[in-house]
C-alpha positions in Angstrom: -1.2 11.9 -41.3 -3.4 9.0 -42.7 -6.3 7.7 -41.4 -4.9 4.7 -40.4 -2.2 5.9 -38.3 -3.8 6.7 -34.9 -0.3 8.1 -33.1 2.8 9.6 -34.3 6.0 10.8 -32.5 8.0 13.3 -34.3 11.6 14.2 -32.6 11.0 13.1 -29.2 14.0 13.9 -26.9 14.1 13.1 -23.2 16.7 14.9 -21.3 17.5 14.0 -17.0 20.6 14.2 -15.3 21.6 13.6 -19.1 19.9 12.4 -22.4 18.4 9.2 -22.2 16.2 9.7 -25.7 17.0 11.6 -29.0 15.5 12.3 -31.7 12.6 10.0 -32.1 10.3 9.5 -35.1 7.7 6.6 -34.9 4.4 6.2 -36.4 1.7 3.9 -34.7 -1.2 2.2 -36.7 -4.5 1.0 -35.4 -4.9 -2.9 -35.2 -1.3 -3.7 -35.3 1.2 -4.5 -32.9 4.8 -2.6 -32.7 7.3 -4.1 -30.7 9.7 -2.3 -28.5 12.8 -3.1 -27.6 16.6 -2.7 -27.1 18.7 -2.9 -24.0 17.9 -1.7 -20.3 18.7 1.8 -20.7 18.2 2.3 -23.9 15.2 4.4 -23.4 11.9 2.2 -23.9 9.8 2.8 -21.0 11.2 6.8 -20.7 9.5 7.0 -24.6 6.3 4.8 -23.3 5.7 7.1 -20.6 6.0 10.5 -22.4 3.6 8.7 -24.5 1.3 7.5 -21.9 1.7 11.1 -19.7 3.6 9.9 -17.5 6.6 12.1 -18.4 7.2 15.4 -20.5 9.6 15.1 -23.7 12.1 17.8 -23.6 12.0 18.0 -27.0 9.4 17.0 -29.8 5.8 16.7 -30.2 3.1 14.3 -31.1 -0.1 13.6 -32.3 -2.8 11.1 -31.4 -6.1 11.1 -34.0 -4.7 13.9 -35.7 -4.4 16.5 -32.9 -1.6 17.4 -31.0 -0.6 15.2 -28.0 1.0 16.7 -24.7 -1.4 14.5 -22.2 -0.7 16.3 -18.6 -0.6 12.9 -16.0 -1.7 9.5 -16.8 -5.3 9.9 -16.3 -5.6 12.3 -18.5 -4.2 9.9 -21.1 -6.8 7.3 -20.1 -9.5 9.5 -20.4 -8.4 9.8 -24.4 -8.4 5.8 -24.6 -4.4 5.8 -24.4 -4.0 3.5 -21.8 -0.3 1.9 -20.4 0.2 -1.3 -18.1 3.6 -0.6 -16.6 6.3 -3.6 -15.0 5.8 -1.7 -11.7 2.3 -2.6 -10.6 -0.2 0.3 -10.1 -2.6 -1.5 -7.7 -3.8 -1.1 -4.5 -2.9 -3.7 -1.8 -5.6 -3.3 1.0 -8.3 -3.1 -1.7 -9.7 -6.0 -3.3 -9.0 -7.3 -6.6 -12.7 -5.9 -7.8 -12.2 -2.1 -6.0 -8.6 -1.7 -8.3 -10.6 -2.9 -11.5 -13.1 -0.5 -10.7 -11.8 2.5 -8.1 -12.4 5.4 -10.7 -15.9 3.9 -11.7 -17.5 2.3 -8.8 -21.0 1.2 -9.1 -23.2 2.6 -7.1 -27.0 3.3 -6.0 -27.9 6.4 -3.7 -24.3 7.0 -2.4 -23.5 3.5 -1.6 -21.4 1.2 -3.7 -23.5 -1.7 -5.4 -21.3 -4.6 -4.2 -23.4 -7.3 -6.5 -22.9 -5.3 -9.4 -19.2 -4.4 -8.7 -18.2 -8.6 -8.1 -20.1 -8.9 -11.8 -18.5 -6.9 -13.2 -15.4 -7.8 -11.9 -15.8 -11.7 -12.8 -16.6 -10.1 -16.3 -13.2 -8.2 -16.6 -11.2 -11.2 -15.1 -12.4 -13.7 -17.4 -10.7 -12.3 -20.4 -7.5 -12.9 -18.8 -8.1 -15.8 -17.6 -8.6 -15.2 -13.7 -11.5 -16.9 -13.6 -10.0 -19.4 -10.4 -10.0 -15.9 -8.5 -12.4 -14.6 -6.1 -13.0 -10.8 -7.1 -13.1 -10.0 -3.0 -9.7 -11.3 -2.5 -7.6 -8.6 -1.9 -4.1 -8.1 -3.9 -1.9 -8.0 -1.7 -2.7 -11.2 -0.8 -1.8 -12.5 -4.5 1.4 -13.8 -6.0 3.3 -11.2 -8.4 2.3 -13.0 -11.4 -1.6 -13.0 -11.1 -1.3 -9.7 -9.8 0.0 -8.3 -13.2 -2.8 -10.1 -14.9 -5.2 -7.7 -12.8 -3.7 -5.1 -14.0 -3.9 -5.6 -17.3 -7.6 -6.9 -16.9 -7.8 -3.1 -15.5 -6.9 -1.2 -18.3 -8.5 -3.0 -21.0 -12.2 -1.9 -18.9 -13.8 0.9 -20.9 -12.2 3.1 -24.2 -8.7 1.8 -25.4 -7.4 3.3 -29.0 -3.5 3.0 -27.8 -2.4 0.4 -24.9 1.3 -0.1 -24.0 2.2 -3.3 -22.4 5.7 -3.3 -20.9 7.0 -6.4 -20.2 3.5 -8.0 -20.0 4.1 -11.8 -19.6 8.0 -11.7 -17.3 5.7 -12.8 -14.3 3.4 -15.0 -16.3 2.7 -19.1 -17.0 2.5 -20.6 -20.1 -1.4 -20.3 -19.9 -1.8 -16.9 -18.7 0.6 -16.1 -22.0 -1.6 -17.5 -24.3 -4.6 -16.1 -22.8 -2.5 -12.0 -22.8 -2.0 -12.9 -26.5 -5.7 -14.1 -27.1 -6.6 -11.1 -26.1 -4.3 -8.6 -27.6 -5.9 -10.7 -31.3 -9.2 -9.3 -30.1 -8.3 -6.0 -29.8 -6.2 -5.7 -33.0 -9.4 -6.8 -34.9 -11.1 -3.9 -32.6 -8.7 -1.6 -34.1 -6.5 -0.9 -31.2 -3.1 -0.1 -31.4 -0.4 -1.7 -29.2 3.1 -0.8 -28.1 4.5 -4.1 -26.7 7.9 -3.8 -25.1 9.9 -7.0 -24.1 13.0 -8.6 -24.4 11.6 -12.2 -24.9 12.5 -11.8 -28.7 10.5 -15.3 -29.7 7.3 -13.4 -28.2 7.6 -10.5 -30.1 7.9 -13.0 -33.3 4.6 -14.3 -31.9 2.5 -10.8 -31.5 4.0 -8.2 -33.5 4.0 -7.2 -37.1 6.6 -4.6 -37.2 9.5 -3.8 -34.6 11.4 -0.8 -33.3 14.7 -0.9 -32.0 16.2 1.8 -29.7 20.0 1.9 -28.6 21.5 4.1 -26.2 18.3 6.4 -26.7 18.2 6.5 -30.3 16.2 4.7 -32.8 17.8 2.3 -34.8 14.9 0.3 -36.8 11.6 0.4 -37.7 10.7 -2.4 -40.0 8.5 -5.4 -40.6 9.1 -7.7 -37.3 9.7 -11.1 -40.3 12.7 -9.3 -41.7 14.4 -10.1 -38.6 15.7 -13.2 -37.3 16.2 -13.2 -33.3 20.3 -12.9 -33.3 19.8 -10.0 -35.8 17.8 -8.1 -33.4 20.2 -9.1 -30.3 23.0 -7.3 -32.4 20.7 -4.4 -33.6 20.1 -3.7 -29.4 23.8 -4.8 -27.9 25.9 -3.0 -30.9 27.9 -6.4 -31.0 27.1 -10.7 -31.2 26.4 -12.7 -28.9 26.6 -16.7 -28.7 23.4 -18.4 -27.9 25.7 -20.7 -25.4 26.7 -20.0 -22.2 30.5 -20.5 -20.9 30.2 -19.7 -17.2 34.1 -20.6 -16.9 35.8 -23.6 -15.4 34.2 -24.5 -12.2 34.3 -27.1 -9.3 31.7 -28.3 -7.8 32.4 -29.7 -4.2 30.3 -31.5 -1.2 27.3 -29.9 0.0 27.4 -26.6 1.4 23.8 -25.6 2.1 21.2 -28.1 3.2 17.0 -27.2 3.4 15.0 -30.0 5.5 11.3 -30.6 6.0 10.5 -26.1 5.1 7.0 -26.0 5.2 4.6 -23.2 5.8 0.3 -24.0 5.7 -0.2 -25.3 1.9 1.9 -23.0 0.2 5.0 -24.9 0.8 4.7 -28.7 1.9 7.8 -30.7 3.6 10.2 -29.0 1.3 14.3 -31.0 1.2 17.2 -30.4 -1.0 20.8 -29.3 -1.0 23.3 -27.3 -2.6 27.0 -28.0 -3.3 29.8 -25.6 -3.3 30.1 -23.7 -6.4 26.9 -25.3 -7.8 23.7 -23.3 -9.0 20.6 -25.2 -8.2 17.5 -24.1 -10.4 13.9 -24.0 -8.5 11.2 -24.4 -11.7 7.7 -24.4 -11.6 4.3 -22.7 -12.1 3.4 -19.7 -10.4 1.9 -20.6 -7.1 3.8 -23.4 -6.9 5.6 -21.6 -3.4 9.1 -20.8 -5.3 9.3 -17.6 -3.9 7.2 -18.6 -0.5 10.1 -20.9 -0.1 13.1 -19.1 -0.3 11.6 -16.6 2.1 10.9 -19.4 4.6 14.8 -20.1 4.3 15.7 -16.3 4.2 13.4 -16.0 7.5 11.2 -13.0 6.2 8.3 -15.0 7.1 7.1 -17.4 9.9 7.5 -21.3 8.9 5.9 -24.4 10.5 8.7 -26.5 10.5 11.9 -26.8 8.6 15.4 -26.6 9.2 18.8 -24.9 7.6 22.0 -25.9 7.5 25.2 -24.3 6.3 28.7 -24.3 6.1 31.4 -27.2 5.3 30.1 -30.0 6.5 26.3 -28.3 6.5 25.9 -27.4 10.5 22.5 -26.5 11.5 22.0 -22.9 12.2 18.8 -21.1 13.6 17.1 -18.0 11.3 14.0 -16.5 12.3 14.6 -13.5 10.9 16.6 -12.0 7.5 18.8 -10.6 10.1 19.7 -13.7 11.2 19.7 -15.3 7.6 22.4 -12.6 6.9 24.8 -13.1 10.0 25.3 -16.3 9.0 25.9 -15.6 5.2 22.8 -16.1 3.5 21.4 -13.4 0.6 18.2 -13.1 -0.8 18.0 -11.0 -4.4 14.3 -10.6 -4.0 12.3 -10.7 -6.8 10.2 -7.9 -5.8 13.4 -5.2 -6.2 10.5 -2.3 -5.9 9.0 -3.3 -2.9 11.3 -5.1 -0.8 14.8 -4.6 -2.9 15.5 -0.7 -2.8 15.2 2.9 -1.8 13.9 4.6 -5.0 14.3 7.7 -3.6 17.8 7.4 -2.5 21.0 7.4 -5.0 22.8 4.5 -5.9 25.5 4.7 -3.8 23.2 4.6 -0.5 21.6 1.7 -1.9 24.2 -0.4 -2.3 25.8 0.9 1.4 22.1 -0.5 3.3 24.0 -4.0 3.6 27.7 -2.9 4.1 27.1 -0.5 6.8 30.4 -2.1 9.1 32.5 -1.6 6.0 32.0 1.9 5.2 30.9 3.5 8.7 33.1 4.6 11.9 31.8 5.1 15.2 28.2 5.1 13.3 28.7 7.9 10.7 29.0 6.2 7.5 32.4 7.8 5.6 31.7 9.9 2.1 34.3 8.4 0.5 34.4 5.0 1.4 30.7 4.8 0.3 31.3 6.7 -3.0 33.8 4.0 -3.6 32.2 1.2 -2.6 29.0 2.1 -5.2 31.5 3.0 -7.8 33.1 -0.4 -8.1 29.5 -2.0 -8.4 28.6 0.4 -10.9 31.8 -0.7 -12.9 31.5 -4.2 -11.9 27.9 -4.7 -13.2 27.7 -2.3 -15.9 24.9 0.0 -14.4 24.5 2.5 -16.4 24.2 5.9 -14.4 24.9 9.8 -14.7 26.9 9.0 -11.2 26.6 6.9 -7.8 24.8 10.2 -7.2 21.6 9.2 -9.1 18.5 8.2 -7.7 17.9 4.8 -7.9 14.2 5.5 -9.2 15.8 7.3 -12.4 17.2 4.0 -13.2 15.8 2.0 -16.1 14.3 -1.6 -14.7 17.5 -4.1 -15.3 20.0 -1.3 -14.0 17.6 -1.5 -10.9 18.2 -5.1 -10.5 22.0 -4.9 -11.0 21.8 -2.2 -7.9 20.2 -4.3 -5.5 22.6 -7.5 -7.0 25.5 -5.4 -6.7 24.4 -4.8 -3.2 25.2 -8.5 -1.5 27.9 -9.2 -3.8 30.2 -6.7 -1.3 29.6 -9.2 1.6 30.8 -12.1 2.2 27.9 -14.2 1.9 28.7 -17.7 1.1 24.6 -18.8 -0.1 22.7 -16.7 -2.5 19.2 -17.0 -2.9 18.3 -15.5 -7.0 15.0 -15.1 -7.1 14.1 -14.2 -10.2 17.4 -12.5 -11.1 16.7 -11.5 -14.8 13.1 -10.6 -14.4 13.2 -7.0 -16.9 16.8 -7.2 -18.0 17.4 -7.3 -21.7 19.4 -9.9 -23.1 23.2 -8.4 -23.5 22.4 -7.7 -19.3 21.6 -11.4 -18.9 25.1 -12.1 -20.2 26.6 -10.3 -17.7 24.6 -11.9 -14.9 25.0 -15.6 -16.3 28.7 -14.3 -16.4 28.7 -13.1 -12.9 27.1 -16.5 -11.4 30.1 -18.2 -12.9 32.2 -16.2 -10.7 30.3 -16.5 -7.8 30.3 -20.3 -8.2 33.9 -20.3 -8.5 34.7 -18.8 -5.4 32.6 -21.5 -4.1 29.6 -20.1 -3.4 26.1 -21.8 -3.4 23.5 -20.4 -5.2 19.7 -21.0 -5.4 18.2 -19.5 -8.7 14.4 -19.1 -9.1 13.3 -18.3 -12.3 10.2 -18.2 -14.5 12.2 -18.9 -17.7 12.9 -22.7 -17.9 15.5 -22.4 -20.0 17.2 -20.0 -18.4 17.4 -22.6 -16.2 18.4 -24.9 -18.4 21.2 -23.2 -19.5 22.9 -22.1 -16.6 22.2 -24.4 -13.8 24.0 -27.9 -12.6 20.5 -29.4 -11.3 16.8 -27.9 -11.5 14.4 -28.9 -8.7 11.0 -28.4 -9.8 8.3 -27.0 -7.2 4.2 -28.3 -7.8 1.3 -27.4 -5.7 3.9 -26.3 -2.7 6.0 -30.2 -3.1 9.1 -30.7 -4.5 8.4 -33.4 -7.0 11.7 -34.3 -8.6 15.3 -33.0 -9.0 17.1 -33.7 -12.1 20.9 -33.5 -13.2 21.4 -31.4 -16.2 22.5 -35.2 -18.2 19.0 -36.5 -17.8 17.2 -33.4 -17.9 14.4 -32.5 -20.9 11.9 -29.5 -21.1 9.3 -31.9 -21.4 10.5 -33.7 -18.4 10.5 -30.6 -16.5 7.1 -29.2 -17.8 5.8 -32.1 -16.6 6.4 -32.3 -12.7 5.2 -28.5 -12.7 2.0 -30.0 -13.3 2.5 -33.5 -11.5 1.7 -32.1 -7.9 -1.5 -30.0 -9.1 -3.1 -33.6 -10.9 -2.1 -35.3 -8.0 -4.2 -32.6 -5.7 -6.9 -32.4 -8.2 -7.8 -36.0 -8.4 -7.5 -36.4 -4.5 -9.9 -33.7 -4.3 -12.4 -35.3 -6.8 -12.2 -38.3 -4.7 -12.4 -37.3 -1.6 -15.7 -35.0 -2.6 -19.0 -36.2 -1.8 -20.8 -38.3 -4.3 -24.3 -37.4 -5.5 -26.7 -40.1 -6.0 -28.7 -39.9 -8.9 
């Protein structure tokens, strides 16, 4: 082992219900970053957390500065500087965003914590990500998904870090926030830190990493320099076959407005809010985060309280009152939340009993829910969206990110509904998956449903969608037709509605005389 390789993993193996990693030999050198990546299932964040002490291997071993490396729970793997930021957030709701930086090191004087120097330090921490807008007291659970990720990463890279493993880093993140993560992740190469960077945005990985591995179906299938490699080259290396970079979502017809939103508003998050939605159209919702994408299609979906704003639905669009996802649902609305950990699923219940929580009436008699109905139901979403499982058995928490999402997907696509509300549909699912989901979308437009698709990638958007309404400061500035649609044009009404705000605050503030 040389001096410059700070970790090494030599036949890892990783065996659950069945193998999900075999055999794996990777070497990890100080100030460089290795990219990893392959499809959702293909073992990625099982081999980052055997690394990170998360999980056992079942076979193998490793070493980490040249002694042997069996870390026995995360902690202990922090302690040693090795150090993992996860796409399911390890934070603290009810605490602030200064006591989850700091809850294993709180300052403190004579027993008490030192609240002055916890808020510096704090502001210190969240500076080199690029938080500096937020108040360290604010608590987290009162912040958006996005800015909550860059707090946790702010929290790991306090104190020693010789290894850090980002996964997925930068699904939740602006264009800013990006470049701050990858300003950062310079400084720490030139430190000499080593850093495992798993994603499937393949033109980021170009950007941050100078050598790549690949894993398929739990085996590693390259390790070389990331320039060799062009971005359809590694798409084949992690699907096993090519894909197109266009997407054919099928002969559709779009027909006369099915859904209709008018004057949704809640405080400032979302402001006097109108559009509608054809049959067998997908409307795109863009903008920053903040902007109130995902505030607004929980005002529609009723899971929270709105000011004013009405929903129609139906052929023509007939008014209909929701003030509660209950009500949302009797009248065929869906909401694929982007939050499929929190809000989306039972982690600790199998597949099959996930996808049964919103088809009850179809699968139960007299209140007891029927084995085989159930068993049936789950197996033809498992076929249907290509989850890959041991059995409808599994728990849903064994399940890799992406096969997560195609669960709780999977879910509404047994009911009837005849509005779905996407948001954030591909967050964590690798690119042969997105396929399948673009493909799937087709389908659901041809039957003639509506759909509403929030999503941070804008063009993901501007691949799939007939019209893209873009969100800014809580407004909806513009909506444009996919003819007269550009990236610049759309990149610029996400900022129109914050430079509008901005300069009516600067002139509206109170002038000081000199």
């Amino acid at each position: 082992m040389t001096n410059n390789v700070v970790l090494s993993v030599t036949g890892i193996g990783k065996t659950y219900a069945q193998p999900v990693l075999w055999d794996v030999d990777l070497q990890l050198h100080r100030g460089e970053v290795l990219a990893l990546t392959g499809e959702n299932g293909a073992g990625k964040s099982t081999l980052s957390k055997i690394i990170g002490g998360l999980e056992a291997a079942t076979t193998g071993h490793m070493h980490y500065e040249g002694q042997a490396w069996s870390p026995s729970s995360r902690t202990a793997a922090e302690q040693r500087g090795v150090r993992m930021v996860m796409q399911e957030l390890n934070l603290l709701p009810t605490l602030t965003v200064a006591e989850n930086l700091f809850l294993d090191n709180l300052p403190s004087h004579g027993g008490w914590i030192s609240r002055k120097r916890l808020r510096e330090a704090a502001i210190q921490a969240m500076a080199q990500v690029g938080l500096d807008a937020i108040d360290p007291d604010t608590l987290v659970g009162e912040l958006g998904i996005g800015h909550q990720q860059m707090v946790e990463i702010a929290r790991n890279l306090i104190g020693e870090c010789q290894v850090l493993i980002l996964d997925e880093p930068t699904a939740m993140l602006t264009a800013r926030e990006v470049d701050m993560l990858f300003e950062q992740i310079t400084r720490l190469r030139a430190r000499g830190v080593a850093i495992i960077y798993i994603s499937h945005r393949l033109e980021e990985l170009a950007q941050v990493a100078q050598r790549i591995a690949v894993l398929r179906d739990g085996r590693l299938v390259c390790v070389e320099p990331m320039a060799r490699y062009s971005s359809e080259q590694l798409v084949n290396l992690m699907v096993g076959r090519e894909l197109g970079e266009r997407i054919d979502l099928g002969e559709r017809r779009i027909g006369p407005p099915l859904f209709r939103v008018n004057g949704m508003s809640r405080g400032d998050k979302v402001r006097n809010v109108s559009f509608e939605v054809r049959q067998g159209e997908i409307f795109g919702i863009s903008g920053l985060i903040g902007a109130g994408r995902t505030e607004l299609l929980r005002l529609i979906f009723g899971a929270d309280n709105r000011d004013a704003g009405t929903v129609a639905i139906g052929l023509p669009p007939q008014p209909v009152s929701i003030g509660s996802p209950a009500d949302a649902v009797r009248h065929g609305i869906a909401l694929i939340t982007e939050d499929r950990k929190g809000e989306g699923l039972l982690l600790s219940q199998s597949i099959s009993a996930n996808i049964a929580l919103g088809n009850m009436p179809a699968i139960a008699t007299g209140g007891v829910v029927r084995g085989a109905a159930e068993l049936a139901l789950a197996q033809r979403q498992i076929d249907a969206m290509r989850i890959r499982s041991s059995s409808a058995a599994q728990s849903v928490g064994e399940l890799s990110g992406g096969n997560q999402q195609k669960v709780v997907i999977g879910r509404w696509l047994e009911r009837d509904c005849q509005v779905l509300l996407f948001d954030e549909p591909t967050r964590g699912i690798d690119v042969g998956a997105k396929f399948d989901i673009y493909a799937l979308l087709g389908e659901l437009t041809r039957q003639g449903k509506a759909l509403v698709v929030v999503s941070s990638d804008l063009r993901e958007l501007m691949l799939i969608c007939d019209r893209i309404a873009v969100l800014s400061a809580g407004r909806l500035i513009d909506t444009f037709d996919r003819e007269h649609w550009s990236q610049d044009q759309l990149l610029a009404a996400a900022f129109a509605g914050y430079q509008k705000r901005d300069a009516l605050v600067a002139e509206t503030a109170p002038r000081i005389s000199a």
